[in-house]
N, C-alpha and C positions, 0 to 999 in steps of 0.2 A: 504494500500500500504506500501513499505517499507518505515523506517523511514531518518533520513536523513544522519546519522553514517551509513549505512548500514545493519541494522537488520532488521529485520521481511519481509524478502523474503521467508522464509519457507513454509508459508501456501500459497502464491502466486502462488509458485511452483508446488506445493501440486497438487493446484486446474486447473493450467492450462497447466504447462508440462508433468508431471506424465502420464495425459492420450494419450497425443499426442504420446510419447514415449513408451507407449502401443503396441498403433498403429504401428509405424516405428518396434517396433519388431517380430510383426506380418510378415511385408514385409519388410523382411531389407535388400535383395537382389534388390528393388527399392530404396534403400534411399541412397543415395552419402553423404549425411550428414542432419544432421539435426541445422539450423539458430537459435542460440539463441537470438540476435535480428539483425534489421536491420539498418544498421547506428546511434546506439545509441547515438553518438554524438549532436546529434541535441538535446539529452535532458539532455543533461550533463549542468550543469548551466556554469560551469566553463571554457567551451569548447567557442572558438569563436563561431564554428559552431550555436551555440545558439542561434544567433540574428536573424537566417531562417525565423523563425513564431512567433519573438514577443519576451517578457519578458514570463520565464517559476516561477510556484509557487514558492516559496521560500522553499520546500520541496525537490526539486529536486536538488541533488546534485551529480559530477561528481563522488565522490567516490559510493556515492550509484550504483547508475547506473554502476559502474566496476564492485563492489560487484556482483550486478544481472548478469550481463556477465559472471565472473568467475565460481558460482555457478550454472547456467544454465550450463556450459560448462562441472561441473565435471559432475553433473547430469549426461549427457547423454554419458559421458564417462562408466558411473558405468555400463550403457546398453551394453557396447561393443558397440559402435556407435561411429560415428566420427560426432564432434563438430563443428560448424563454425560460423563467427561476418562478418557482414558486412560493414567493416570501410568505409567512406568515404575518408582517408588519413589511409594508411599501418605504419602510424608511429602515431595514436593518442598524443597529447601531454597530452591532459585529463585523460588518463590512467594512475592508479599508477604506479610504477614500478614492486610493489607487482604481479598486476592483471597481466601486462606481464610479468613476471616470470612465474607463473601458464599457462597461454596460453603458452607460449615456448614450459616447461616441456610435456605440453599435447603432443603439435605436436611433438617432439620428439619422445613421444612414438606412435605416428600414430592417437591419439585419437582425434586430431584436427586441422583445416585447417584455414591460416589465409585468410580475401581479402579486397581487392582495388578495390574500385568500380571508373570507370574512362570515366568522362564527360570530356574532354577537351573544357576549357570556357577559349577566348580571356579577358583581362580585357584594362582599359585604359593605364594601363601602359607598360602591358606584353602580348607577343602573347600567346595561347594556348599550355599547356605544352605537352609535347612527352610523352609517358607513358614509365616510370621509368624502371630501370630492373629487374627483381626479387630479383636479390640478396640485394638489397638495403632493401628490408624488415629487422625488427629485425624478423619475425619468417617465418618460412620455413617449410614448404609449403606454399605458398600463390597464391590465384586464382586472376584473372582478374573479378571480379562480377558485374554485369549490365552491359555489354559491350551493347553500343545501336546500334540497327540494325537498325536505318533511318541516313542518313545524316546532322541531323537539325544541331549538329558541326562537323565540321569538323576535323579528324586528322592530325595533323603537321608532324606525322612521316615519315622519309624516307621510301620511295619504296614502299609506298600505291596505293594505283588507286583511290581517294578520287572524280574523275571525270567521272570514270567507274562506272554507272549503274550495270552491271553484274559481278564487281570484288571487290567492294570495301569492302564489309562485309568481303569476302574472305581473301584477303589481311590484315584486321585488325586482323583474328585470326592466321593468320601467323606470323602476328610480335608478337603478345603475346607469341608464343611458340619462335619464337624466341628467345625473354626475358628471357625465363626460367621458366615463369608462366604454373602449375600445368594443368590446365582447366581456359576456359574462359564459364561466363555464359553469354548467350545473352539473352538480355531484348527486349519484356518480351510479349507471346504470348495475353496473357490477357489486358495488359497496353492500355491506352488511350491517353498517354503523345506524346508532340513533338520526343521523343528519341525513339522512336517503329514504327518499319516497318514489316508486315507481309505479302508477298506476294507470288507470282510463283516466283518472283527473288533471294528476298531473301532465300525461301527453296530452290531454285536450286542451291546458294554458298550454302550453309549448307548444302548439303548433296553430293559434292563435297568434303569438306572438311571431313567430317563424310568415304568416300570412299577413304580417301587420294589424288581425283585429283586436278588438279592444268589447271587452265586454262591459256594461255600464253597473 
């Protein structure tokens, strides 16, 4: 694995994006992007997020772990592909400043897309946050990623149907565009977790919205 300065991601890569990125150029008229990782946060030592699942090796470190994010990211740049990370927070603090510089420069040239993936959780102090606007990202483009399609939380934001059975999925990808956010990805047909709803309801908002209608 790579070491803990950030080197020796080379052959990592080698062995397990190279092919995948094969593939996606095969069919890159199906590929919207391709995820370098998913919420790397949680294994960044230096990241709060870290305390999710434990103490992590003492190998794992926050710069590493950037390193791997950026270098996956040109990688699939070099493909002509568009790039994409799925933050847990649109503003990591554990990110160099370096790593986001690189990610910026990308998306500016089209080459990569930032996201926010957004669970709104009550805490004891604080109610459950509204989902933010887009422009408050430092990079631009950025998606809504996991948006959950059950109701297990709740959203805070105004003008949802959050009590509506037949509207409320609906209503949440409206306010994302609202926002200003790019695409929202809804989680997650395969998932098992309390945040996943797949039914005749939920595809009938979803392909409402997919048809531009709008239910009153």
């Amino acid at each position: 694995g790579p070491s803990a300065d950030g080197r020796g991601h080379g052959a990592f890569l080698d062995a397990t994006l190279e092919p995948l990125l094969e593939v996606c150029e095969a069919h890159r008229a199906a590929v919207a992007a391709v995820e370098v990782a998913n919420e790397p946060g949680w294994a960044a030592r230096a990241s709060g997020e870290g305390s999710r699942f434990g103490p992590h090796p003492p190998w794992v470190s926050a710069h590493a772990v950037g390193e791997l994010v950026v270098e996956g990211a040109r990688r699939i740049a070099r493909r002509d592909l568009r790039a994409t990370v799925g933050f847990v927070d649109a503003r990591p603090t554990w990110l160099a400043p370096t790593a986001r510089t690189t990610l910026r420069r990308l998306a500016d040239r089209g080459a990569y897309v930032h996201q926010r993936h957004h669970y709104p959780r009550p805490t004891r102090d604080r109610p459950a946050p509204r989902l933010p606007p887009a422009d408050g990202s430092p990079i631009r483009p950025i998606w809504v990623g996991e948006l959950a399609t059950s109701r297990a939380r709740r959203w805070p934001d105004p003008g949802l149907a959050e009590d509506d059975d037949d509207r409320y999925l609906e209503r949440r990808i409206e306010r994302v565009r609202s926002l200003g956010y790019e695409a929202a990805l809804v989680w997650a047909v395969r998932a098992t977790d309390a945040q996943v709803r797949w039914d005749e309801t939920t595809r009938a908002q979803l392909a409402r919205v997919a048809a531009g209608r709008r239910t009153e």
